[in-house]
DSSP file (Angstrom, degrees, kcal/mol; ACC not computed):
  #  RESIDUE AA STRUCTURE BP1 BP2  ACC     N-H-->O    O-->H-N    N-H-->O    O-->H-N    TCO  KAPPA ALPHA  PHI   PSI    X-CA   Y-CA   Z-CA
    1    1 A X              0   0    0      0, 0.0     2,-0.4     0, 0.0     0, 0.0   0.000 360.0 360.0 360.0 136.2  -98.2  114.0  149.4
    2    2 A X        -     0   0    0      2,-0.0     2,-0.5     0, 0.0     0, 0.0  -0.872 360.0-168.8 -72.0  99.6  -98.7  109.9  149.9
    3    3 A X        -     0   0    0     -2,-0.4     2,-0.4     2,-0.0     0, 0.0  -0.842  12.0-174.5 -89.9 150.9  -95.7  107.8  149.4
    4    4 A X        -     0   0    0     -2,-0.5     2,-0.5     2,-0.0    -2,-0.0  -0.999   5.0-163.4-131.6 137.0  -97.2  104.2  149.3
    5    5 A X        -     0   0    0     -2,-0.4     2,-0.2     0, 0.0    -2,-0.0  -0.932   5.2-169.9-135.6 127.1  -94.5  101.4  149.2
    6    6 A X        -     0   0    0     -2,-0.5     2,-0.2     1,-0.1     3,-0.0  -0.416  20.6-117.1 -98.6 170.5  -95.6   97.9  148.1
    7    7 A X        -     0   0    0     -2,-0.2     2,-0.3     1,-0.1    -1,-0.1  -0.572  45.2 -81.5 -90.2 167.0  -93.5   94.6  148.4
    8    8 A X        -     0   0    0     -2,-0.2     2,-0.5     1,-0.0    -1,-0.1  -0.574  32.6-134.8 -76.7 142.1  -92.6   92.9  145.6
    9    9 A X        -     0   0    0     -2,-0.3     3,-0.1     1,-0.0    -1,-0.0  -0.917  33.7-108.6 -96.4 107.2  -94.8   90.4  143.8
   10   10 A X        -     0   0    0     -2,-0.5     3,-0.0     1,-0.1    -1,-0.0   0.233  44.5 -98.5 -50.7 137.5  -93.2   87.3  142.8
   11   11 A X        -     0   0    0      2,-0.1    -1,-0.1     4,-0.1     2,-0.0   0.201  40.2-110.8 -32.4 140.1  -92.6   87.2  139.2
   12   12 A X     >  -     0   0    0     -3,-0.1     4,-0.9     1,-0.1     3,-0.1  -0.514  29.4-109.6 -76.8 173.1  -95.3   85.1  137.0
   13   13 A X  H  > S+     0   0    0      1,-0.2     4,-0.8     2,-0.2    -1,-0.1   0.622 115.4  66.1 -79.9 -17.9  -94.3   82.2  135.6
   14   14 A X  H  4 S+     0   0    0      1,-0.2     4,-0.5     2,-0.2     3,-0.5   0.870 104.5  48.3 -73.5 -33.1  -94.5   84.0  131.9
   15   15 A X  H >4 S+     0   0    0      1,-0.3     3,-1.4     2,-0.1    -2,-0.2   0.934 102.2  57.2 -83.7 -43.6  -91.7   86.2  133.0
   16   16 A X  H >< S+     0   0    0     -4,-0.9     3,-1.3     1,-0.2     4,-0.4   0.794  89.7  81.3 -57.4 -40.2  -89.3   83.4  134.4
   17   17 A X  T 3< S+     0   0    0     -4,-0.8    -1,-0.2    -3,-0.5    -2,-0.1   0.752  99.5  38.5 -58.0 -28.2  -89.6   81.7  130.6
   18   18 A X  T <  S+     0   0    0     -3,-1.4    -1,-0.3    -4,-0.5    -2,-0.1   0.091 101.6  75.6-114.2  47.6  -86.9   84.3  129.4
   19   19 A X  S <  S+     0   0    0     -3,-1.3    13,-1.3     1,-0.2     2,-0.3   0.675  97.4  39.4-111.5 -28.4  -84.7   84.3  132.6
   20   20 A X  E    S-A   31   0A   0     -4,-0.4     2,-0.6    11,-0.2    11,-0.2  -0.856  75.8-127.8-149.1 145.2  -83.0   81.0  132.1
   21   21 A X  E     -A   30   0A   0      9,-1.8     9,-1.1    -2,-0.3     2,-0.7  -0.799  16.8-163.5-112.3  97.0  -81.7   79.1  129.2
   22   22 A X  E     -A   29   0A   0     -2,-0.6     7,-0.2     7,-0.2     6,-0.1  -0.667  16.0-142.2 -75.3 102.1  -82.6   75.3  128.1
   23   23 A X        -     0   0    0     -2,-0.7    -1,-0.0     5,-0.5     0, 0.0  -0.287  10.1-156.4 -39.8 147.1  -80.5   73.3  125.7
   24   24 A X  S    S+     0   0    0      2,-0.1    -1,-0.1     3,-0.1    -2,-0.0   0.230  87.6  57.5-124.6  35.8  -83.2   71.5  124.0
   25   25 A X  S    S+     0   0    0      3,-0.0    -3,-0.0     0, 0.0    -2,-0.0   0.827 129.9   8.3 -64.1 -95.6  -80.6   68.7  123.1
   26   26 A X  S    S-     0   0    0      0, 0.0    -2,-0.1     0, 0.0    -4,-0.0   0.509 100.6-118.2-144.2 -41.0  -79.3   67.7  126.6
   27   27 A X        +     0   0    0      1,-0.1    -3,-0.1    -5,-0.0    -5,-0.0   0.640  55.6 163.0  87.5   9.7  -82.3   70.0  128.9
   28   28 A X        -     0   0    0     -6,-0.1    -5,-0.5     1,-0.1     2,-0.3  -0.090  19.5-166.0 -16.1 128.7  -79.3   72.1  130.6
   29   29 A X  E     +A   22   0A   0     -7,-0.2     2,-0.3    -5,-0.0    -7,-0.2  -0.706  14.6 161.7-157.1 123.3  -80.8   74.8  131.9
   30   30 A X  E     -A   21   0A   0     -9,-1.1    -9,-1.8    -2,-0.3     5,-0.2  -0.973  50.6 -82.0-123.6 148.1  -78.8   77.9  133.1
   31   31 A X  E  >  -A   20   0A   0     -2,-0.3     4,-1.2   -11,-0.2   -11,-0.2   0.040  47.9-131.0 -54.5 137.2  -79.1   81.5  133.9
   32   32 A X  T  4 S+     0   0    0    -13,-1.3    -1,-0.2     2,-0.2   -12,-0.1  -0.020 103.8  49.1 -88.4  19.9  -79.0   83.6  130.2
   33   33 A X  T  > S+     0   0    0    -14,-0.1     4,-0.6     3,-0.1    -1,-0.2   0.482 102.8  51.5-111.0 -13.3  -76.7   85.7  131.3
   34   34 A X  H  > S+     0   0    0      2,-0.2     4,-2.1     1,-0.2    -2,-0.2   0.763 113.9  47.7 -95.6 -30.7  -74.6   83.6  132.6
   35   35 A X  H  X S+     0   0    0     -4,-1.2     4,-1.4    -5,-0.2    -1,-0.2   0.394 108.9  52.8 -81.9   0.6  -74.6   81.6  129.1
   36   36 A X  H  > S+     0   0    0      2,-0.1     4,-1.4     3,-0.1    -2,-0.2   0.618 104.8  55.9-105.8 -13.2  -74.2   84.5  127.0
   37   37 A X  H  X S+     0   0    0     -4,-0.6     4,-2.0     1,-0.1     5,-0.3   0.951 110.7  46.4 -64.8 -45.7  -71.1   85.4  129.2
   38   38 A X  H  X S+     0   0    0     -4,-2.1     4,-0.7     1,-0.2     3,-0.3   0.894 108.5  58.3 -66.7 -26.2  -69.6   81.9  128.3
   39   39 A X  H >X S+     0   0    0     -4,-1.4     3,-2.7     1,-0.2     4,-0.7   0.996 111.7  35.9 -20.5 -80.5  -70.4   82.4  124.8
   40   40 A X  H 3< S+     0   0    0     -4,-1.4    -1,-0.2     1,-0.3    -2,-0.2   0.567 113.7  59.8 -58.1 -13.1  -68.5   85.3  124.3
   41   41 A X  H 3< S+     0   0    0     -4,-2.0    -1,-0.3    -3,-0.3    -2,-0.2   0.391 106.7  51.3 -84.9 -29.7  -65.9   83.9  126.7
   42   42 A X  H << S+     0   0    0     -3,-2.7     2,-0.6    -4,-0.7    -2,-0.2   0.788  90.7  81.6 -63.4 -52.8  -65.6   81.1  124.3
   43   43 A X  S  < S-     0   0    0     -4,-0.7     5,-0.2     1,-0.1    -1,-0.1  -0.624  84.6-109.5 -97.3 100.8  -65.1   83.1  120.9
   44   44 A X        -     0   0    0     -2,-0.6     4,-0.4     1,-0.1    -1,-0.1   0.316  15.1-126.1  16.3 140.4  -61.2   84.3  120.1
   45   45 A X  S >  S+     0   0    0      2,-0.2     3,-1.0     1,-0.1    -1,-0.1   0.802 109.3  62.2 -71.0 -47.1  -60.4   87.6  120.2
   46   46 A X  T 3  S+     0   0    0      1,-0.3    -1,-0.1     3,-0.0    -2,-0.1   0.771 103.3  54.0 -51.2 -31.6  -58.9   87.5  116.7
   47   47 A X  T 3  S+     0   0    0     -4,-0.0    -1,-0.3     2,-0.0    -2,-0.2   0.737  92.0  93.9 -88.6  -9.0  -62.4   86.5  115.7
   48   48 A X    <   -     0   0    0     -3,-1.0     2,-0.4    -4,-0.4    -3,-0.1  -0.170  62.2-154.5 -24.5 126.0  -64.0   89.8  117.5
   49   49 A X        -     0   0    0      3,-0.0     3,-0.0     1,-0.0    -2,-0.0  -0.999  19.4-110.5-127.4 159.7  -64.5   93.0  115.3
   50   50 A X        -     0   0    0     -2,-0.4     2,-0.7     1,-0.1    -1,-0.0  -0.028  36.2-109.0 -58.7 158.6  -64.6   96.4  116.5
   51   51 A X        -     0   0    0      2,-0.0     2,-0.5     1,-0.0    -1,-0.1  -0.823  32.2-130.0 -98.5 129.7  -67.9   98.2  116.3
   52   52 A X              0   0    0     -2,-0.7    -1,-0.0     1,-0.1    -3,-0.0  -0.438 360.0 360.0 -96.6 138.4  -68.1  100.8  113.7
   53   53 A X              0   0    0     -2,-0.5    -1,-0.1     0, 0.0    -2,-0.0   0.530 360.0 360.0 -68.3 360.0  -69.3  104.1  114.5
């Protein structure tokens, strides 16, 4: 058996489009994960609902 181990190929530029998050007010642009934490980081708990099973 042949293990073959490549490097990584930097990402294309199509893939990078959903990495990062642009206001298209202001042109902000920050990591989308990092803006969906501060969403949710944002919103009450008292407006939170459980998830129903």
């Amino acid at each position: 058996m042949t293990i073959r181990i490549f490097s990584p190929s930097p990402p294309s530029p199509s893939l990078l489009n959903g990495i990062f998050y642009e206001c298209c007010n202001c042109g902000h642009v920050v990591d989308r994960d990092l803006n969906a934490a501060l969403n949710l980081a944002s919103v009450p708990i008292s407006k939170l609902k459980p998830l129903e099973p």
